[in-house]
N, CA, C and O atoms as a GROMACS GRO file, in nm:
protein
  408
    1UNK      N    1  -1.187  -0.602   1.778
    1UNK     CA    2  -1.233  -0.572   1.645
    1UNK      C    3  -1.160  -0.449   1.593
    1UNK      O    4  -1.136  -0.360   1.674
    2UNK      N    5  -1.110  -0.432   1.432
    2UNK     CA    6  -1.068  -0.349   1.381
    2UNK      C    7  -1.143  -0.237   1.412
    2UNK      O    8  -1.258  -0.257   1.452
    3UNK      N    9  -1.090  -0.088   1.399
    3UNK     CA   10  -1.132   0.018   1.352
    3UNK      C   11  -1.101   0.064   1.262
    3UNK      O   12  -0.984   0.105   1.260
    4UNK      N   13  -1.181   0.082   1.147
    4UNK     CA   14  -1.138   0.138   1.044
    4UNK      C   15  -1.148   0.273   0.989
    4UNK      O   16  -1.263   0.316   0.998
    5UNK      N   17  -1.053   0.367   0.928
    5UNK     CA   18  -1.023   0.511   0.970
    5UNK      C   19  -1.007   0.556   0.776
    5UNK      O   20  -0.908   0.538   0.706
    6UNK      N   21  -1.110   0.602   0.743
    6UNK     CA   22  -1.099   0.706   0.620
    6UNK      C   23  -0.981   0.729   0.611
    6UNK      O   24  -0.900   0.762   0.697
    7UNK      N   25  -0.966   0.703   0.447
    7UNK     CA   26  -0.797   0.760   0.411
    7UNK      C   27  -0.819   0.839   0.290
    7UNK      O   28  -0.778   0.954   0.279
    8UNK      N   29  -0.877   0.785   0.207
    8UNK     CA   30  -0.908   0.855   0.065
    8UNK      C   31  -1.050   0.805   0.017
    8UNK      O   32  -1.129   0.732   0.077
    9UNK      N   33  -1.061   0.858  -0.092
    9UNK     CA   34  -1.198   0.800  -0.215
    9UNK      C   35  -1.119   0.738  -0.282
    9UNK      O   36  -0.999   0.712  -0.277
   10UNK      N   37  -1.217   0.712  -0.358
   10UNK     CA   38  -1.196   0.601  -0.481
   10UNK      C   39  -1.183   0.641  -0.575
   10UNK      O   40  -1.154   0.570  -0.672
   11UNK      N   41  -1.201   0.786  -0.583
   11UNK     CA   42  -1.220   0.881  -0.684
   11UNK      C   43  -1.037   0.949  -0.687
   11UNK      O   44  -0.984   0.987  -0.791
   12UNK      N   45  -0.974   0.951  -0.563
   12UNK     CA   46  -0.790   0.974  -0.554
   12UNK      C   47  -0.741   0.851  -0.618
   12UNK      O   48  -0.623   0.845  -0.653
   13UNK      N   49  -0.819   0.754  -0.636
   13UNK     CA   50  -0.692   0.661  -0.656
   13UNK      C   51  -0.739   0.588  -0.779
   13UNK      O   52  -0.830   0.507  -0.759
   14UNK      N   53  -0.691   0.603  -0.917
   14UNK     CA   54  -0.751   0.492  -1.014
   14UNK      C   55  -0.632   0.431  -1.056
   14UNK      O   56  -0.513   0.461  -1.061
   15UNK      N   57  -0.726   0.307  -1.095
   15UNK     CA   58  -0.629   0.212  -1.133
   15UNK      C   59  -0.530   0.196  -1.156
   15UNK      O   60  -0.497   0.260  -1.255
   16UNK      N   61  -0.412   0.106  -1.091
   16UNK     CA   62  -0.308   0.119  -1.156
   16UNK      C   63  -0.206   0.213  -1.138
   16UNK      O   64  -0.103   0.227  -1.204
   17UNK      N   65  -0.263   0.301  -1.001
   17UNK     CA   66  -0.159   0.372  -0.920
   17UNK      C   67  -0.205   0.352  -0.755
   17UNK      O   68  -0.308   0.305  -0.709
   18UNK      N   69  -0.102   0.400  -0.696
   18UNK     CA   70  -0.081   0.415  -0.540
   18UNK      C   71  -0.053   0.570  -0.482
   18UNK      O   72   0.002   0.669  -0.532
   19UNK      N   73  -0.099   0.551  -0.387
   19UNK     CA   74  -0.114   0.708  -0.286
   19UNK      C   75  -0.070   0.705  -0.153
   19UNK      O   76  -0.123   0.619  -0.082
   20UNK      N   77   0.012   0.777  -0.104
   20UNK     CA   78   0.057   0.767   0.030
   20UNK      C   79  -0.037   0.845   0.155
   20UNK      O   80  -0.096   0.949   0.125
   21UNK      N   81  -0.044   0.812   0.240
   21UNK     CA   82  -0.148   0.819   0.340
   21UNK      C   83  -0.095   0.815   0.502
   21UNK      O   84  -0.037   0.716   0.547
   22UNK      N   85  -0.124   0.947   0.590
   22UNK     CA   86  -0.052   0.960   0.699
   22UNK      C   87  -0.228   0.913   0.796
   22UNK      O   88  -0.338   0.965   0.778
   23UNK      N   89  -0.178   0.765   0.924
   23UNK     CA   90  -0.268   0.769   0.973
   23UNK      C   91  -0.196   0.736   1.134
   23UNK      O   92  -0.119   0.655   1.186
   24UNK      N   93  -0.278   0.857   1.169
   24UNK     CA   94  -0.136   0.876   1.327
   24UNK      C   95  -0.069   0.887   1.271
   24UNK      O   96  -0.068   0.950   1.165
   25UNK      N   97   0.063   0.792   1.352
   25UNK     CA   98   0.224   0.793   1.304
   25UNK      C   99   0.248   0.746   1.225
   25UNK      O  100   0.365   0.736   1.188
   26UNK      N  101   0.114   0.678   1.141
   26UNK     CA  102   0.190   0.579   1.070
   26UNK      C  103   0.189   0.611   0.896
   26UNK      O  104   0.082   0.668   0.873
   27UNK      N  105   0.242   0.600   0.810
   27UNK     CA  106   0.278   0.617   0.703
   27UNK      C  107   0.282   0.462   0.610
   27UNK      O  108   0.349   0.359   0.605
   28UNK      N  109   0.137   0.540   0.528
   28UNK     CA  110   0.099   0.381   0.448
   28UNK      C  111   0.095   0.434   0.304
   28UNK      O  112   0.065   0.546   0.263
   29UNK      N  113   0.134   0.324   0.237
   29UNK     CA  114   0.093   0.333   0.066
   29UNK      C  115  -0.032   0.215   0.053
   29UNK      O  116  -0.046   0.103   0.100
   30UNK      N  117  -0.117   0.307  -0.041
   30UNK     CA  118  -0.233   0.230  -0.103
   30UNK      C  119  -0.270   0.190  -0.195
   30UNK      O  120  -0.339   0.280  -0.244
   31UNK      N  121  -0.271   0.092  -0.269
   31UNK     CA  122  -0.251   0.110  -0.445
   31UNK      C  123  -0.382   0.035  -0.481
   31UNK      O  124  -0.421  -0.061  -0.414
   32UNK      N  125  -0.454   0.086  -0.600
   32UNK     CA  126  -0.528  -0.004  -0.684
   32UNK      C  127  -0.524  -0.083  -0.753
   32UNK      O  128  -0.479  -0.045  -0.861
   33UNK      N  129  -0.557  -0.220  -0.747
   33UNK     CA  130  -0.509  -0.332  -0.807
   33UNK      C  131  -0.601  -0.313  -0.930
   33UNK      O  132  -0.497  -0.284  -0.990
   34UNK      N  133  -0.673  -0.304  -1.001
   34UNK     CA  134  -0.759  -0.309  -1.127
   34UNK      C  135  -0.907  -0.339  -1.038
   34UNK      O  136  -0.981  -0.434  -1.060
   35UNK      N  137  -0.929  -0.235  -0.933
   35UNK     CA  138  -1.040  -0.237  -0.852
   35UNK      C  139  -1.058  -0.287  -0.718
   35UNK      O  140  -1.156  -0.285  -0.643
   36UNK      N  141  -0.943  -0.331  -0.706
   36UNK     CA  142  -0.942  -0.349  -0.538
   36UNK      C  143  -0.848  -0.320  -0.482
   36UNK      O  144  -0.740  -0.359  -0.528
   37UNK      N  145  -0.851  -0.227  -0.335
   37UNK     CA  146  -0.748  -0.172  -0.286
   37UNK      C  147  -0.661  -0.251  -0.205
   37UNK      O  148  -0.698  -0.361  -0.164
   38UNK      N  149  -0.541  -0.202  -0.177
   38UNK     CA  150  -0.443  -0.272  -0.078
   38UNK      C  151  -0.395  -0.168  -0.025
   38UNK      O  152  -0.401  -0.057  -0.077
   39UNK      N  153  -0.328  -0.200   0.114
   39UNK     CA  154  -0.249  -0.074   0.224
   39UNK      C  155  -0.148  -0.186   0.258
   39UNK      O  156  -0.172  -0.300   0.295
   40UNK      N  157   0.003  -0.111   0.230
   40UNK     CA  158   0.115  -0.161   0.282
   40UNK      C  159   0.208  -0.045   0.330
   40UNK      O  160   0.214   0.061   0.267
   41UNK      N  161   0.293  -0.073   0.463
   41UNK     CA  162   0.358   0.002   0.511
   41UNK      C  163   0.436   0.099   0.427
   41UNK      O  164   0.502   0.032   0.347
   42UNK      N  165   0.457   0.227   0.410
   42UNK     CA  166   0.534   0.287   0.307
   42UNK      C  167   0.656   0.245   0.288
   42UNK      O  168   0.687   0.190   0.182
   43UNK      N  169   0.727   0.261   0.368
   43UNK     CA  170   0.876   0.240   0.417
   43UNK      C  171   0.934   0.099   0.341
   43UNK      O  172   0.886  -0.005   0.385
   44UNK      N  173   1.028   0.088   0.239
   44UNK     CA  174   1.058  -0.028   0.203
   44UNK      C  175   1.180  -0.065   0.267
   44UNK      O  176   1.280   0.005   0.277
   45UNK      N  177   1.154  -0.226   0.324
   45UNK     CA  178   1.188  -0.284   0.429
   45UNK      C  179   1.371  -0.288   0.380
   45UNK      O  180   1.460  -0.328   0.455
   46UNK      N  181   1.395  -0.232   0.227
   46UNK     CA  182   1.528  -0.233   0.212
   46UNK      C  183   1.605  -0.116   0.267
   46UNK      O  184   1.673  -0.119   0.370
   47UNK      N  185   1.595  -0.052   0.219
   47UNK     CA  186   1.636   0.107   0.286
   47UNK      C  187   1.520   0.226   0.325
   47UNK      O  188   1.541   0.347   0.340
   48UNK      N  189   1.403   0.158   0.336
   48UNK     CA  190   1.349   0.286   0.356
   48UNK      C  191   1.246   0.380   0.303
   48UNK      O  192   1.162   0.447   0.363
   49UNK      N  193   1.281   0.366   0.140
   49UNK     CA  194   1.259   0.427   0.014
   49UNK      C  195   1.099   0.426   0.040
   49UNK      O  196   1.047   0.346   0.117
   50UNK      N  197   1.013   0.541  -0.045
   50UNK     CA  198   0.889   0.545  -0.012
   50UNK      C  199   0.809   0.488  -0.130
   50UNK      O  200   0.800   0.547  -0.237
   51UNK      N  201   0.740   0.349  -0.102
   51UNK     CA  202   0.663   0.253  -0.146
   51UNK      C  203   0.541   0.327  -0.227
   51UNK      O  204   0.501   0.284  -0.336
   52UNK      N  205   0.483   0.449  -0.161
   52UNK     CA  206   0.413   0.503  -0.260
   52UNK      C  207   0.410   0.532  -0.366
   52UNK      O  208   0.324   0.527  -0.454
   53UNK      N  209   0.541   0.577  -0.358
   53UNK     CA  210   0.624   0.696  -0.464
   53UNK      C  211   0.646   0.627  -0.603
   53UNK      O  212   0.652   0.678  -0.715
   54UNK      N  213   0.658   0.474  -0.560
   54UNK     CA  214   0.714   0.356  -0.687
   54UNK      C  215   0.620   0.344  -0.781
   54UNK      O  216   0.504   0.380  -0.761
   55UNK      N  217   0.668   0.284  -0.910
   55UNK     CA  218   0.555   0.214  -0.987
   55UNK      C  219   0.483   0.118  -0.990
   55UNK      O  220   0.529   0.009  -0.959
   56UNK      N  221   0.350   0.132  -1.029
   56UNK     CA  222   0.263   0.024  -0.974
   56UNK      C  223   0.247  -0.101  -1.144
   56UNK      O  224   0.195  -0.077  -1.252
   57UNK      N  225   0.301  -0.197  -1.106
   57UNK     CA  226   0.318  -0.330  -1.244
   57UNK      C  227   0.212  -0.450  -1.205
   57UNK      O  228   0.262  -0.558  -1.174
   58UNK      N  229   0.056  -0.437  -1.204
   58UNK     CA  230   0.008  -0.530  -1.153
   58UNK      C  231   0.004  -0.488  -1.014
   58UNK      O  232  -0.022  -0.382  -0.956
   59UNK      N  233   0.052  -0.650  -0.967
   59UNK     CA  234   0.021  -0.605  -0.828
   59UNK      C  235   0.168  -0.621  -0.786
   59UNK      O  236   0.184  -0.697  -0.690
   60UNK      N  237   0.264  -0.572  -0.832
   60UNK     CA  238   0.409  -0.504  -0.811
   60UNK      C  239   0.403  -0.374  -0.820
   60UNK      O  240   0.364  -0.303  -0.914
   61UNK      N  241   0.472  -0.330  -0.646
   61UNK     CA  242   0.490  -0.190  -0.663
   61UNK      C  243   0.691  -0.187  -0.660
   61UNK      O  244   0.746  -0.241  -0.564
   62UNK      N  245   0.755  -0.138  -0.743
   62UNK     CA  246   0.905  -0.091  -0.702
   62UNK      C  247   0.935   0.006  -0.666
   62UNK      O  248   0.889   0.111  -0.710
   63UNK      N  249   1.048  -0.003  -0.549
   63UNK     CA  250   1.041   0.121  -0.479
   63UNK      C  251   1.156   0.203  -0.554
   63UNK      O  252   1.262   0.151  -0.589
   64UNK      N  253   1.124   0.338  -0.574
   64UNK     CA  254   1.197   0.431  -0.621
   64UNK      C  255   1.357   0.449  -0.619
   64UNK      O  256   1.442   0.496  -0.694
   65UNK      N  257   1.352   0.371  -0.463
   65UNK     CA  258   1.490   0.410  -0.466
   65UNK      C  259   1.610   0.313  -0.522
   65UNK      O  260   1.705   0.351  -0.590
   66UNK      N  261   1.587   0.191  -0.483
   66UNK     CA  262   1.662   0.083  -0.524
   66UNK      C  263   1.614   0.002  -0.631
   66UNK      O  264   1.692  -0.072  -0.692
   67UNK      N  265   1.478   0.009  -0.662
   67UNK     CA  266   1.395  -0.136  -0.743
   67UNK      C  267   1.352  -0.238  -0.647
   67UNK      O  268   1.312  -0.332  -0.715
   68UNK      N  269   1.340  -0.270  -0.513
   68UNK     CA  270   1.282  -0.321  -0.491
   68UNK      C  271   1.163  -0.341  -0.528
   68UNK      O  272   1.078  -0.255  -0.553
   69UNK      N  273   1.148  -0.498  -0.535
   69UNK     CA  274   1.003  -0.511  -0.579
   69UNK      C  275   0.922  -0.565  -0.465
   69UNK      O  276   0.985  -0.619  -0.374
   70UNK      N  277   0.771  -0.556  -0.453
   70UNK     CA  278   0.679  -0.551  -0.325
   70UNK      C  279   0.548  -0.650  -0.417
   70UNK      O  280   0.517  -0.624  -0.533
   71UNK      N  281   0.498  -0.740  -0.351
   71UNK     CA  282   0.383  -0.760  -0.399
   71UNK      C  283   0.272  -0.712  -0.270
   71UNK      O  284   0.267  -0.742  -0.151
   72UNK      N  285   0.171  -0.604  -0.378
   72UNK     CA  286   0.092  -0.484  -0.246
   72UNK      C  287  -0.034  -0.584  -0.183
   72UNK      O  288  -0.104  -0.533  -0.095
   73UNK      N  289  -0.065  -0.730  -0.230
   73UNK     CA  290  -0.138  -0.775  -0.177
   73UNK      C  291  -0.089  -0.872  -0.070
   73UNK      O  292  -0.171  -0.944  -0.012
   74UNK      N  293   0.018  -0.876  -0.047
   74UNK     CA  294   0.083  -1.003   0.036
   74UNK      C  295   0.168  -0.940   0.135
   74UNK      O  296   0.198  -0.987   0.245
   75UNK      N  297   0.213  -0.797   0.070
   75UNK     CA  298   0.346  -0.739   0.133
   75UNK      C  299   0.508  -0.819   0.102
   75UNK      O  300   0.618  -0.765   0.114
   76UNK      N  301   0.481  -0.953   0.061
   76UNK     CA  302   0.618  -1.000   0.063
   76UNK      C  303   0.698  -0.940  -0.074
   76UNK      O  304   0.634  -0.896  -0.170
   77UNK      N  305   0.869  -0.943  -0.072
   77UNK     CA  306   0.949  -0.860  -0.140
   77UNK      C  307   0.989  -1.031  -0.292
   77UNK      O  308   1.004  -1.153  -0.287
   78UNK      N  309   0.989  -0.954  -0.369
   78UNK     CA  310   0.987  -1.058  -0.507
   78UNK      C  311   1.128  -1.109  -0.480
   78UNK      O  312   1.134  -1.227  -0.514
   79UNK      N  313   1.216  -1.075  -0.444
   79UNK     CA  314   1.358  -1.092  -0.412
   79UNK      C  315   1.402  -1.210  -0.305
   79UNK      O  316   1.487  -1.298  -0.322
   80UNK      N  317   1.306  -1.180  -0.174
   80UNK     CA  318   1.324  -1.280  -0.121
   80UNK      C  319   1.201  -1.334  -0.005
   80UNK      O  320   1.169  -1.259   0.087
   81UNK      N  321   1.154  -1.436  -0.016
   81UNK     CA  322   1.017  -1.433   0.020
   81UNK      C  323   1.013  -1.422   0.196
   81UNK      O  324   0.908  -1.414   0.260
   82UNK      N  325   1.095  -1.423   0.233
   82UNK     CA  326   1.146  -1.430   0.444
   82UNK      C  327   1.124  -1.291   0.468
   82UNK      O  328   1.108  -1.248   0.582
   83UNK      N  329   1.122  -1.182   0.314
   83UNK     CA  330   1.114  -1.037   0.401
   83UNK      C  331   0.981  -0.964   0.306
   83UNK      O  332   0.967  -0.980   0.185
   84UNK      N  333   0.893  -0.884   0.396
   84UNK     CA  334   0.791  -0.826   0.363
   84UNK      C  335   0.770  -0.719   0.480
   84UNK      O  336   0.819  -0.716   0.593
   85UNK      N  337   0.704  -0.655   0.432
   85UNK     CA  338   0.633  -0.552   0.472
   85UNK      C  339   0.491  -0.554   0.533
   85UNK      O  340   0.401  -0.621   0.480
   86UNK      N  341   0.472  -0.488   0.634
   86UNK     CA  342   0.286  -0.540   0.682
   86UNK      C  343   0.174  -0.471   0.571
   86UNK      O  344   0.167  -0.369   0.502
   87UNK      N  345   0.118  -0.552   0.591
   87UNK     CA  346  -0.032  -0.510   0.480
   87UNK      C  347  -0.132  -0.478   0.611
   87UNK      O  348  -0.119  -0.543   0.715
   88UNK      N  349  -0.217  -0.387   0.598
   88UNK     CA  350  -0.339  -0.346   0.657
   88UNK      C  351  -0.481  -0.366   0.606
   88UNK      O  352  -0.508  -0.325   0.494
   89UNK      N  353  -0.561  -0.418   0.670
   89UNK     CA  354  -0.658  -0.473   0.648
   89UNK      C  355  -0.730  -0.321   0.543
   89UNK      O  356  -0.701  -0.210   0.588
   90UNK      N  357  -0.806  -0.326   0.428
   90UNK     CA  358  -0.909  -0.235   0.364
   90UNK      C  359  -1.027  -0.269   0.333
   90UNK      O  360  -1.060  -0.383   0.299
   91UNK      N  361  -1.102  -0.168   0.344
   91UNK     CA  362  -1.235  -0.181   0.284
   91UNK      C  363  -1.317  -0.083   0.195
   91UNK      O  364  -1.297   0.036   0.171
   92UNK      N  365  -1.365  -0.123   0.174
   92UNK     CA  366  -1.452   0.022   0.081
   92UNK      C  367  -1.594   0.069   0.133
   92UNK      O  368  -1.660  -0.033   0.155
   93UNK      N  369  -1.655   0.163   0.156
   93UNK     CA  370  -1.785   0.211   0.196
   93UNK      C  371  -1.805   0.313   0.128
   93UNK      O  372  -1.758   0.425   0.149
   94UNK      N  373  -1.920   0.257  -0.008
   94UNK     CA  374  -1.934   0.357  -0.089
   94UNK      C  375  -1.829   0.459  -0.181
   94UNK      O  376  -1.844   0.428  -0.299
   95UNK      N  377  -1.741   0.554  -0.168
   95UNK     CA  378  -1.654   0.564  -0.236
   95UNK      C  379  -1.502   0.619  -0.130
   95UNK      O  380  -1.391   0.670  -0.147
   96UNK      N  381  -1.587   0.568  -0.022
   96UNK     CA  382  -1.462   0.609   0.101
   96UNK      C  383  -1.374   0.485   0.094
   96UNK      O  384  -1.425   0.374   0.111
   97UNK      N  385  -1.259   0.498   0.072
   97UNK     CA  386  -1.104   0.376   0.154
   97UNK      C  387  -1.086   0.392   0.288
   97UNK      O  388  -1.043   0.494   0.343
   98UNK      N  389  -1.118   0.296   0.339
   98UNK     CA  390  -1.088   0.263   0.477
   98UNK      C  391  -0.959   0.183   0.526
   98UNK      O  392  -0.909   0.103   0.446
   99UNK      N  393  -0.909   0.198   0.634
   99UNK     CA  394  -0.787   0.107   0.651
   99UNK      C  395  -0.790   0.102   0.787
   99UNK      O  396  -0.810   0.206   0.851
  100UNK      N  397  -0.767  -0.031   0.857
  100UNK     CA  398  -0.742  -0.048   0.978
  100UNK      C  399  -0.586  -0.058   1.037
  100UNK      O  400  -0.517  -0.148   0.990
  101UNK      N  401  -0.539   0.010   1.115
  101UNK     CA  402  -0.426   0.008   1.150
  101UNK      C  403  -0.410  -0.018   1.278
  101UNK      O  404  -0.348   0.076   1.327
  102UNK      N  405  -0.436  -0.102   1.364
  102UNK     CA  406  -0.395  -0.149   1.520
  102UNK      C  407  -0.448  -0.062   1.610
  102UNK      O  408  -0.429  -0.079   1.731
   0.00000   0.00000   0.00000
């Protein structure tokens, strides 16, 4: 069974943007879809570039550095559907974001 580990409120993140989030080693972006959250690996699977940092279009985030585009509920890249990024399971409790990471 997951464990799921406080990252932010609900109150850091409104609509229509994303927040980067260190849990352990690992380095996640979280974005609000128009009320429901998603967690995808920061790191875009093209070079690197930080997934947080991008703009959030729906549920397209592009990454800063190149334009990659990400869909934050699937993880897969709009470009080519064979490459994505991992998504992490979320939840909400009250106004805490939770995220399970392995």
């Amino acid at each position: 069974m997951a464990t799921f580990v406080k990252v932010a409120s609900t109150d850091d993140l409104k609509a229509g943007t994303g927040k980067t989030v260190q849990v352990g080693d690992k380095t996640i972006a979280i974005f609000n879809v128009h009320g429901k959250y998603h967690a995808i690996d920061n790191a875009c699977a093209h070079r690197g570039g930080p997934l947080g940092e991008g703009m959030l279009d729906g549920n397209i985030v592009t990454c800063p550095w190149h334009g990659w585009q990400w869909d934050v509920c699937s993880g897969k890249t709009t470009f080519n559907a064979a490459t994505s990024v991992k998504c992490y399971p979320v939840e909400v409790d009250g106004t805490d974001i939770k995220i399970a990471v392995d």
